[in-house]
MIMARTI-642373 format. One record per residue (C-alpha): residue number from 1; residue in one letter; chain; x, y, z. Coordinates in steps of 0.25 Angstrom, whole numbers, plus 5000, padded with zeros to 4 digits. Example, Ala and Ser with C-alpha at 12.3 -4.5 7.8 and 13.67 -1.06 7.14 Angstrom:
REM residues 2
site n=1	res=a	chain=A	xx=5049	yy=4982	zz=5031;
site n=2	res=s	chain=A	xx=5055	yy=4996	zz=5029;
***
This chain:
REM residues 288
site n=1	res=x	chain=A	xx=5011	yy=4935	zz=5047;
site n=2	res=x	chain=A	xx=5004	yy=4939	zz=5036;
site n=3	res=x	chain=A	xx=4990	yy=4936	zz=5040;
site n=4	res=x	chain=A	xx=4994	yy=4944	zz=5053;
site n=5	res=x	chain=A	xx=4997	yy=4956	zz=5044;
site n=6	res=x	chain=A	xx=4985	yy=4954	zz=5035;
site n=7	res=x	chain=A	xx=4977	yy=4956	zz=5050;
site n=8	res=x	chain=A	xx=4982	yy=4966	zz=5055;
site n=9	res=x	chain=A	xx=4982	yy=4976	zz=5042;
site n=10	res=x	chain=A	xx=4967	yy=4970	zz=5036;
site n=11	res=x	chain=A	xx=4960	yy=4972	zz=5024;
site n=12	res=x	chain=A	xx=4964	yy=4987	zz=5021;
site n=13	res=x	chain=A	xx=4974	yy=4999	zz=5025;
site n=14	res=x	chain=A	xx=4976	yy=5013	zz=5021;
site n=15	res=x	chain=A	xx=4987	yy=5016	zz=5010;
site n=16	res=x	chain=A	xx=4991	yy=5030	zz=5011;
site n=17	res=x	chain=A	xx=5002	yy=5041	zz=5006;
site n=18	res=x	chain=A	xx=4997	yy=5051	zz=5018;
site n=19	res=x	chain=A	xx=5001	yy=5040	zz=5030;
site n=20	res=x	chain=A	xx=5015	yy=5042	zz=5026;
site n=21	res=x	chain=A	xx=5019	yy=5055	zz=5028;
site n=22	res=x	chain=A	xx=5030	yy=5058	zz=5035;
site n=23	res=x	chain=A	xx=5025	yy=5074	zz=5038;
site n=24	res=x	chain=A	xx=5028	yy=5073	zz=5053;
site n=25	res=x	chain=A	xx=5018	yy=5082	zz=5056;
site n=26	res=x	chain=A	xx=5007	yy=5072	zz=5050;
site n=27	res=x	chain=A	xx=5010	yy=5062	zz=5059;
site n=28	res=x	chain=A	xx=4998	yy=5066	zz=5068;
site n=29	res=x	chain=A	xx=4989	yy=5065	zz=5055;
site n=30	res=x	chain=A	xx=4996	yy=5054	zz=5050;
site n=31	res=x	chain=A	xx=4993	yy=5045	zz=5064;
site n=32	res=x	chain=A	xx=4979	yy=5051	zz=5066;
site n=33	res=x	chain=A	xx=4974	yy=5045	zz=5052;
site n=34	res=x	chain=A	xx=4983	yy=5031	zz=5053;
site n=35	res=x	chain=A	xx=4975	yy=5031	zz=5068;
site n=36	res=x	chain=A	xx=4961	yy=5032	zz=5059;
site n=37	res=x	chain=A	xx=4966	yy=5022	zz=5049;
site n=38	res=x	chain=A	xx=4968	yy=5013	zz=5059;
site n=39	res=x	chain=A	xx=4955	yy=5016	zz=5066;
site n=40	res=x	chain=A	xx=4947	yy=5013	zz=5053;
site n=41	res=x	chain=A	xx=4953	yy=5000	zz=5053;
site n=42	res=x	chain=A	xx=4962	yy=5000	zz=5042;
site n=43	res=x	chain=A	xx=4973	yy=4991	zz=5046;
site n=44	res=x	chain=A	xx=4985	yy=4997	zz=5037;
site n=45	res=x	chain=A	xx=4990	yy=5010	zz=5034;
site n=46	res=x	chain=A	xx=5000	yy=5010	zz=5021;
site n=47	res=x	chain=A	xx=5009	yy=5020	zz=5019;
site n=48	res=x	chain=A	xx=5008	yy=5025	zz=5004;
site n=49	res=x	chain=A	xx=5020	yy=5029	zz=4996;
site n=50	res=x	chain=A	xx=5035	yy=5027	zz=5000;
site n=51	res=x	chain=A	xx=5032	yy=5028	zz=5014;
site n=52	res=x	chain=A	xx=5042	yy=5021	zz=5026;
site n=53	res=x	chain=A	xx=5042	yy=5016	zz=5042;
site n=54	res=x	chain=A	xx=5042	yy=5030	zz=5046;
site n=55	res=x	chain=A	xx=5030	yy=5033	zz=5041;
site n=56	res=x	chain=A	xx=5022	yy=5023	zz=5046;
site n=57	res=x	chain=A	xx=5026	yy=5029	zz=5060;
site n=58	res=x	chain=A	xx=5015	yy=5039	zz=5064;
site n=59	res=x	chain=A	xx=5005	yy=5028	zz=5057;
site n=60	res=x	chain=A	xx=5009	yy=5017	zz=5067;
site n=61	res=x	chain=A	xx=5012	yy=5027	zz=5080;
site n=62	res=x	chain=A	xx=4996	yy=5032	zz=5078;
site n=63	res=x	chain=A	xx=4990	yy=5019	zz=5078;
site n=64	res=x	chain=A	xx=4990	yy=5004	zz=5084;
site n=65	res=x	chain=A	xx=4989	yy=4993	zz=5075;
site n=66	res=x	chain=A	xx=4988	yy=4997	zz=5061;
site n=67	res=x	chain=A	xx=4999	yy=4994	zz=5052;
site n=68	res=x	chain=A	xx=5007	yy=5004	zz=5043;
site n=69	res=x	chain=A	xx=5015	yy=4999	zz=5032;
site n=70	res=x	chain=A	xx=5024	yy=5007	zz=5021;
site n=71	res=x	chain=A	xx=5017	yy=5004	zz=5007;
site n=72	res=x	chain=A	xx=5029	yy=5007	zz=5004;
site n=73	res=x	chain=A	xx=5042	yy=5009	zz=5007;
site n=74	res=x	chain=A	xx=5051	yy=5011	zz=4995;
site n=75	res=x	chain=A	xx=5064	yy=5000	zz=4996;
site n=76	res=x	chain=A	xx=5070	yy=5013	zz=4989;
site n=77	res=x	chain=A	xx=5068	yy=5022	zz=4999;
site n=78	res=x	chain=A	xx=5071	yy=5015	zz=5012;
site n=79	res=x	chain=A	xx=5084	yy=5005	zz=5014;
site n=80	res=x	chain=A	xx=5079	yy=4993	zz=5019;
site n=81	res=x	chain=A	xx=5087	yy=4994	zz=5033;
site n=82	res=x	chain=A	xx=5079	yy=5007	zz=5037;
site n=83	res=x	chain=A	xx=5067	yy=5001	zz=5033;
site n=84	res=x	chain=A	xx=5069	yy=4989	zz=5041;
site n=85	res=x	chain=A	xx=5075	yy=5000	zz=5053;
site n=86	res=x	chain=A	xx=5060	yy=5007	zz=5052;
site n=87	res=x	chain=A	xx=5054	yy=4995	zz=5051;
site n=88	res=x	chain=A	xx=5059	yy=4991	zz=5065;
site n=89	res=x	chain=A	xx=5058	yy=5003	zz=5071;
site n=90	res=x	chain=A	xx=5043	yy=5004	zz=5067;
site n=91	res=x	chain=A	xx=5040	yy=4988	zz=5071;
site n=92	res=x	chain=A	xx=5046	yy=4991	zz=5086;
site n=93	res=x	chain=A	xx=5037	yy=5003	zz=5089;
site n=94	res=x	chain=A	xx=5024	yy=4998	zz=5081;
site n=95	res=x	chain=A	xx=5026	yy=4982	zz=5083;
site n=96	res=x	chain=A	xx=5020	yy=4976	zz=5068;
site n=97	res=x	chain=A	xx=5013	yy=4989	zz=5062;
site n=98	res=x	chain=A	xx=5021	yy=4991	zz=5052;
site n=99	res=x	chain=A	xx=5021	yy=4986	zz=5038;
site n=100	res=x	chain=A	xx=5033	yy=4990	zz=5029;
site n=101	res=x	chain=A	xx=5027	yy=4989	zz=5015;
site n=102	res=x	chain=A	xx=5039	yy=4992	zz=5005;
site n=103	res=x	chain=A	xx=5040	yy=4992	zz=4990;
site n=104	res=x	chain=A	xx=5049	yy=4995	zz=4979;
site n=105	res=x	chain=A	xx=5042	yy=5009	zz=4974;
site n=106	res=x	chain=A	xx=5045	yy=5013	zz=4959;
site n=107	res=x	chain=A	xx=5058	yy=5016	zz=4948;
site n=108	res=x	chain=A	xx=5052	yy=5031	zz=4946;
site n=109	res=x	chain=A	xx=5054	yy=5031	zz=4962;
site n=110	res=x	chain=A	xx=5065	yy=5027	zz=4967;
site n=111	res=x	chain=A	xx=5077	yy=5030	zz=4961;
site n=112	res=x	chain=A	xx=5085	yy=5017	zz=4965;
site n=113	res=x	chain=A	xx=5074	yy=5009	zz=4961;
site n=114	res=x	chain=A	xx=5080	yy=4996	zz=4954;
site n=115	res=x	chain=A	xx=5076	yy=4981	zz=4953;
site n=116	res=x	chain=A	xx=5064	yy=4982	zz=4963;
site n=117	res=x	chain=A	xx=5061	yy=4968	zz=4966;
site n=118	res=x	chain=A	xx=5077	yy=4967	zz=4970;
site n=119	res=x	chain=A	xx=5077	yy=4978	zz=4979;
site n=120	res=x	chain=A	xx=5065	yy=4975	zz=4986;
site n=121	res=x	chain=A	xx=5070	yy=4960	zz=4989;
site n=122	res=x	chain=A	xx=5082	yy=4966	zz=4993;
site n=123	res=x	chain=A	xx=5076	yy=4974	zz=5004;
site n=124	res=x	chain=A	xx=5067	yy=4965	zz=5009;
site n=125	res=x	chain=A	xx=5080	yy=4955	zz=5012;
site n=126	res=x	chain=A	xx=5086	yy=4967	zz=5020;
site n=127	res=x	chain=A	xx=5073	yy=4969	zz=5028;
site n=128	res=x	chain=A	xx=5072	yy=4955	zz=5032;
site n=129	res=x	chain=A	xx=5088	yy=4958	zz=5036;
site n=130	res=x	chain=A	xx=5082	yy=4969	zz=5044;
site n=131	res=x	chain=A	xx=5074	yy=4962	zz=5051;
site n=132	res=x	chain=A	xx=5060	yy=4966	zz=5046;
site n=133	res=x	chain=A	xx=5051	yy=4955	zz=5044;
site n=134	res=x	chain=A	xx=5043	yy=4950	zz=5030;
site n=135	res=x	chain=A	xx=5029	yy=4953	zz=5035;
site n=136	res=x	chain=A	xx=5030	yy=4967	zz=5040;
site n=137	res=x	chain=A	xx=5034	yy=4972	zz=5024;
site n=138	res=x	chain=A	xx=5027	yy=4971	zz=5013;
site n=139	res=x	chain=A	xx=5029	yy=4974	zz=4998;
site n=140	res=x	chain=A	xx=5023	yy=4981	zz=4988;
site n=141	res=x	chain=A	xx=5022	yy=4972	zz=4977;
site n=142	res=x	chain=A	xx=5017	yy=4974	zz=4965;
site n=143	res=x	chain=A	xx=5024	yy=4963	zz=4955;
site n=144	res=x	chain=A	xx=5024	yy=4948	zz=4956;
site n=145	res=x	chain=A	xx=5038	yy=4947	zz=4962;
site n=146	res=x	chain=A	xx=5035	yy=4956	zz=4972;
site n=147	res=x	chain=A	xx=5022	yy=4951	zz=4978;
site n=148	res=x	chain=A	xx=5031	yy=4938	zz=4980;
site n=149	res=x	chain=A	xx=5041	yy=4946	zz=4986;
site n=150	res=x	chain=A	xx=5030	yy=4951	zz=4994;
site n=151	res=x	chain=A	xx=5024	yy=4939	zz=5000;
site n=152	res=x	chain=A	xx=5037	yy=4933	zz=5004;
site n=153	res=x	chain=A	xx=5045	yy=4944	zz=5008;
site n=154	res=x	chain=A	xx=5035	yy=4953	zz=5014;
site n=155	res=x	chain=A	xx=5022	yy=4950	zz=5021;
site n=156	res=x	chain=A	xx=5015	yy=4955	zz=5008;
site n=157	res=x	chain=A	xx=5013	yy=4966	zz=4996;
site n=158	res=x	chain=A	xx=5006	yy=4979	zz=4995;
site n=159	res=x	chain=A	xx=5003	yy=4981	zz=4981;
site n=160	res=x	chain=A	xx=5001	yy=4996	zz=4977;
site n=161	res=x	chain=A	xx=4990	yy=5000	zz=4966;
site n=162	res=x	chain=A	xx=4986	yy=4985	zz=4963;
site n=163	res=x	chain=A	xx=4971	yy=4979	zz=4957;
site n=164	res=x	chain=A	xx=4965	yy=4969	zz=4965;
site n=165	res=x	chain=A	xx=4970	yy=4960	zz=4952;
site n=166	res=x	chain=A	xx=4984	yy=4962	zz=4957;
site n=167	res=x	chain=A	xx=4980	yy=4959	zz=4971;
site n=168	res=x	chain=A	xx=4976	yy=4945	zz=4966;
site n=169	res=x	chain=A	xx=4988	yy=4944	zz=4960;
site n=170	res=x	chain=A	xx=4994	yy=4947	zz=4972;
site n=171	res=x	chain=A	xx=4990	yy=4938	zz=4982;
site n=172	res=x	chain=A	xx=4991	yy=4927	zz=4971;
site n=173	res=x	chain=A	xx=5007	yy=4930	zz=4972;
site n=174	res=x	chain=A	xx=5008	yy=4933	zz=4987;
site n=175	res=x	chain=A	xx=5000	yy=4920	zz=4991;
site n=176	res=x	chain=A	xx=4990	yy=4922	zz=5004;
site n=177	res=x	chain=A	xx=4999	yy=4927	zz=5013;
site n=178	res=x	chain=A	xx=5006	yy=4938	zz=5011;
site n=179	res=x	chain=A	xx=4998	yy=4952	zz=5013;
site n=180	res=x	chain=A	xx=4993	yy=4958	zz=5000;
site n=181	res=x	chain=A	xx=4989	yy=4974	zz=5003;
site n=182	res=x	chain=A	xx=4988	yy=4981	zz=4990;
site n=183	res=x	chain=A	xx=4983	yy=4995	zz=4989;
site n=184	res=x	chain=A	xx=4973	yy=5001	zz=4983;
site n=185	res=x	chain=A	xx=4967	yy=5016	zz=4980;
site n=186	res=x	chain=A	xx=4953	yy=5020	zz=4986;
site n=187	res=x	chain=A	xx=4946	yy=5031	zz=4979;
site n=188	res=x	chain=A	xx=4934	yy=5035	zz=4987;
site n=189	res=x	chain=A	xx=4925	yy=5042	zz=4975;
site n=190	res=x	chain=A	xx=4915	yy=5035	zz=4968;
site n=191	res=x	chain=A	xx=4915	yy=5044	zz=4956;
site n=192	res=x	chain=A	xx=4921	yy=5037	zz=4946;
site n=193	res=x	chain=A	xx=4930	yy=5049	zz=4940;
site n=194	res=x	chain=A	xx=4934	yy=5053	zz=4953;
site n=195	res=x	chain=A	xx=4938	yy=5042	zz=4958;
site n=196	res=x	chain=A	xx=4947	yy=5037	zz=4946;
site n=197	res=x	chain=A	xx=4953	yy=5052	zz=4946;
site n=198	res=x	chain=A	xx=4957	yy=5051	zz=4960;
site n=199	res=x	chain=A	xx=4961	yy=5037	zz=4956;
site n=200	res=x	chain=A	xx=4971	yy=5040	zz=4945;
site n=201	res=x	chain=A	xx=4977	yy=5052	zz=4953;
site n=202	res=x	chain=A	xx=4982	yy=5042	zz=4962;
site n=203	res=x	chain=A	xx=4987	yy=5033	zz=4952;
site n=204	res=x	chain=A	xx=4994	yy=5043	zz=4943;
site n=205	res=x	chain=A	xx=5006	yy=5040	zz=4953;
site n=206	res=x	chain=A	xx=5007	yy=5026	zz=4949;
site n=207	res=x	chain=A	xx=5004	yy=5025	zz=4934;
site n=208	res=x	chain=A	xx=5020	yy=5029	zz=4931;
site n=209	res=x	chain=A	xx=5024	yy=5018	zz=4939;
site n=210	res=x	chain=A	xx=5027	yy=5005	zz=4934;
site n=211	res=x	chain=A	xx=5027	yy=4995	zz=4946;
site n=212	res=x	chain=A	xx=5013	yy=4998	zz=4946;
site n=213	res=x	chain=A	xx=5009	yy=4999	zz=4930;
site n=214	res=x	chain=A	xx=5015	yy=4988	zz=4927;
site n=215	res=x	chain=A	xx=5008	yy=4980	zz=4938;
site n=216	res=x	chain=A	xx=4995	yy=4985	zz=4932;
site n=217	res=x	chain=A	xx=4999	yy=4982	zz=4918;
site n=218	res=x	chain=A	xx=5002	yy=4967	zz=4923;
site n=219	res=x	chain=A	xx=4987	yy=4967	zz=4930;
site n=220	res=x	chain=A	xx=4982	yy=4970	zz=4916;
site n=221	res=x	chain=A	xx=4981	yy=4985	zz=4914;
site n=222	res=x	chain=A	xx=4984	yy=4992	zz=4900;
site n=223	res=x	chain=A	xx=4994	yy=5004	zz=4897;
site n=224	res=x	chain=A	xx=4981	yy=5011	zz=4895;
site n=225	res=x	chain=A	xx=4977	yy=5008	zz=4909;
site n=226	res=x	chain=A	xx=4988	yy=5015	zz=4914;
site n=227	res=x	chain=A	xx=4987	yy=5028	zz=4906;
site n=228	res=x	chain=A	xx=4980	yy=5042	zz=4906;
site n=229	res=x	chain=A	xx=4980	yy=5041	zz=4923;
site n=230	res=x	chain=A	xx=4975	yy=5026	zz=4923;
site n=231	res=x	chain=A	xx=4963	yy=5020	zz=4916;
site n=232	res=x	chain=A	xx=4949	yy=5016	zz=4924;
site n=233	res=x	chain=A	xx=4953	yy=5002	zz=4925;
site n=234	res=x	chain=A	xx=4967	yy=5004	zz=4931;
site n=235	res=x	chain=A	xx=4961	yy=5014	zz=4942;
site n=236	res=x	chain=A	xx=4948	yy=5007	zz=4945;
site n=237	res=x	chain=A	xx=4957	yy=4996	zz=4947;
site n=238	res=x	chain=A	xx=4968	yy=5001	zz=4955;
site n=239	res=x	chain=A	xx=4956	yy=5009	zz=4964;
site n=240	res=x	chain=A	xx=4947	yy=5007	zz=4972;
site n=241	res=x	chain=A	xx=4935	yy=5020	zz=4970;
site n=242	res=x	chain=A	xx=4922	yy=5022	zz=4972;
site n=243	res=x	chain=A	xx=4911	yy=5020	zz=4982;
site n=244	res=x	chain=A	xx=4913	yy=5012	zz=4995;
site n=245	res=x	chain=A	xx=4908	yy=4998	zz=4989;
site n=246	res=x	chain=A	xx=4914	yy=4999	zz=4976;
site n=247	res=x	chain=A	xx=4927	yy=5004	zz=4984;
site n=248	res=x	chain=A	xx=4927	yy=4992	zz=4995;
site n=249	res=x	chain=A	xx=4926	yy=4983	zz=4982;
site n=250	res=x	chain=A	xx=4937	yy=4987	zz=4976;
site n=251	res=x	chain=A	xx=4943	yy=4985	zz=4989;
site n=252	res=x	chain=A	xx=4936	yy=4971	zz=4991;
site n=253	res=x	chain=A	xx=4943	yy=4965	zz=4978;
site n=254	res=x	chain=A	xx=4957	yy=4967	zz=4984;
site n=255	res=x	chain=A	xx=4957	yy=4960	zz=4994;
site n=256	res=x	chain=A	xx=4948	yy=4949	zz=4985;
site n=257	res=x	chain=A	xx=4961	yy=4948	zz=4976;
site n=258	res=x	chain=A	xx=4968	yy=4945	zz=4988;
site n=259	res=x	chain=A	xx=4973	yy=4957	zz=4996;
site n=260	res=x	chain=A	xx=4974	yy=4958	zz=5011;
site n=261	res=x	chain=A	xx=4974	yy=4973	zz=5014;
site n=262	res=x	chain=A	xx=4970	yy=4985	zz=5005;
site n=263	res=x	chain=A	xx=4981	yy=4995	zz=5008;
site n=264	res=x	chain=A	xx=4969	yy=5008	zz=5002;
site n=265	res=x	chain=A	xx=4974	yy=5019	zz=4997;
site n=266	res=x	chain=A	xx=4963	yy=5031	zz=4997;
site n=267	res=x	chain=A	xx=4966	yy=5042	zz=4986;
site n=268	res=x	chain=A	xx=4956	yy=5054	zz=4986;
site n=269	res=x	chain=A	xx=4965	yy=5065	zz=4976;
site n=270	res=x	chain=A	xx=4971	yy=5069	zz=4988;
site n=271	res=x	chain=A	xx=4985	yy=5072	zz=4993;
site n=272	res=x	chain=A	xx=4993	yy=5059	zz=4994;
site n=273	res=x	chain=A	xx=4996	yy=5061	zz=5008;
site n=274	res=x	chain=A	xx=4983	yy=5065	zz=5012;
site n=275	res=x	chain=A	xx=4976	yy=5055	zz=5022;
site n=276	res=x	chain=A	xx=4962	yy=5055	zz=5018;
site n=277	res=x	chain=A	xx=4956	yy=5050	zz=5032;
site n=278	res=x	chain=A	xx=4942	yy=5052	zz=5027;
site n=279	res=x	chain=A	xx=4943	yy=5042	zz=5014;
site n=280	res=x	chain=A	xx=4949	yy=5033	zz=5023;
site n=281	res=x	chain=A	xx=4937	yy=5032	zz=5033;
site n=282	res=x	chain=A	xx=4929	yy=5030	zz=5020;
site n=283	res=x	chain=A	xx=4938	yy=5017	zz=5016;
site n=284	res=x	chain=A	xx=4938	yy=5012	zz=5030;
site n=285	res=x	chain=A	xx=4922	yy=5014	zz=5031;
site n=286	res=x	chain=A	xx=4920	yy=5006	zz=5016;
site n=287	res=x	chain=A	xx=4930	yy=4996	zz=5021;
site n=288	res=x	chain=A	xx=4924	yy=4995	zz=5035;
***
C-alpha cells in the first residue's frame, strides 16, 4: 500500500501554516488556493503546525484528488477516539484523501507531555481499536525508535527541519518501503544575506526546542552551531535558498538520500498564515 501512496502524493507537496485556518470566512481563500495547488501538480497539501481532520475539510471539499494530511496532530490535544471519529467521517465523504500525520509536539508545549514514545504507542494501539488503518497515518519521527515505530506502525514518517544526512539516515532505518516525507524551507532570494535572514526568522522558533537540537547535535552539529540565531552551516543545511538551479539542487539531494516526497515549506518574512500563491507558482515552475 505504500507504493500506492507514494503515487498518488509524488515527488513534492506544499507545507503550510496558512491551509489550516479555521477562520470561517477564509474558507472561500482557503479552497481557491488548495484548487491552484492542486492544479500546479503538487500532489500534497500539509498542514503546518498543530493542525486537525477539520481543517483539512475546505481543502478536500475544493479539489478532486489531491491528498491533505495534518503534519501534525498533537496526541496531547486530541484523544484518540475523536481522531479516529474525524478520521471516519472524513474517509466516508472524501474516500482515501486524507493522510493523518500525527506527532508527539514538544515539553514547553503541552502541558501533559510525559514519556512520549509511551504515549504515542499507546494511541496508535487505540487507533487500530478504532478502526483506522496503519497506512492512512503517519508519524513525525525524528529519533531512531520512532522511525521504526514509524515504518511498522504507520505507512511512514514525516520528519520536520531535517538535512538531507538525516534523510539517509532515515530510510536506512525504515527500509524501502515505508514513505519517507521530510520537510524542508524554501527561500526564494538569491542574496545571500537576505536569504539567511529570512532563514533564521523561521528558525528562531525551533532553536529552544530540543526534540530538534538534540537531532542536530546527533547529525554532527556544535553548541556554537546553534547560537546567535543559528550559524551559516546550520541554515544552509537546514534551507534550501537561492536561484532556481541552486534551489532544485538542494531539493534533488533529498530525495538522492532517500526520500519519496518533499513536503516545501516556502518562508518569505511574511505572516505565518499568509498563503504566498505567487512563490508557489515560482516552486512549481522550477520543479516543473
Amino acid at each position: 500500500m505504500s507504493d500506492a501512496l507514494k503515487d498518488r502524493i509524488g515527488r513534492y507537496g506544499i507545507w503550510s501554516v496558512g491551509l489550516r485556518s479555521e477562520d470561517p470566512a477564509r474558507r472561500g481563500e482557503l479552497g481557491e488556493a488548495a484548487d491552484e495547488l492542486e492544479a500546479l501538480g503538487y500532489g500534497a497539501l500539509w498542514l503546518g503546525g498543530s493542525s486537525s481532520a477539520a481543517n483539512a475539510v475546505p481543502l478536500l471539499e475544493a479539489t478532486g484528488h489531491i491528498t491533505v494530511g495534518t503534519s501534525i496532530q498533537s496526541i496531547w490535544q486530541h484523544e484518540a477516539e475523536s481522531s479516529a471519529a474525524a478520521f471516519a467521517e472524513l474517509d466516508q465523504a472524501h474516500p482515501g484523501r486524507f493522510l493523518l500525520g500525527l506527532g508527539v509536539s514538544h515539553a514547553k508545549l503541552a502541558d501533559q507531555y510525559r514519556r512520549p514514545y509511551a504515549a504515542m504507542v499507546s494511541y496508535l494501539d487505540a487507533l487500530d481499536t478504532a478502526g483506522v488503518p496503519a497506512d492512512r497515518r503517519v508519524l513525525a519521527a525524528l529519533g531512531p525508535k520512532t522511525l521504526q515505530l514509524s515504518g511498522d506502525r504507520a505507512a511512514g514518517a514525516v520528519p520536520y527541519l531535517v538535512t538531507p544526512e538525516h534523510t539517509a539516515e532515515a530510510r536506512g532505518i525504515l527500509g524501502e518501503g515505508p514513505l519517507l516525507a521530510p520537510e524542508l524551507k524554501v527561500v526564494l532570494e538569491t542574496d545571500p544575506d537576505r536569504a539567511r535572514t529570512l532563514a533564521r526568522g523561521a528558525l528562531a522558533l525551533y532553536l529552544g526546542l530540543p526534540n530538534y537540537t538534540n537531532t542536530w547535535l546527533r547529525l554532527g552539529f556544535t553548541e556554537d552551531d546553534l547560537a546567535d540565531g543559528g550559524s551559516d552551516r546550520l541554515v544552509d543545511a537546514l534551507f534550501a535558498w537561492g536561484d532556481e538551479n541552486r534551489i532544485r539542487e538542494r531539493i534533488d539531494t533529498y530525495h538522492q538520500a532517500g526520500a519519496d516526497h518533499l513536503a516545501l515549506q516556502v518562508v518569505t518574512g511574511g505572516e505565518r498564515d499568509a498563503l504566498p500563491r505567487q512563490e508557489w507558482r515560482r516552486l512549481a515552475s522550477l520543479l516543473a
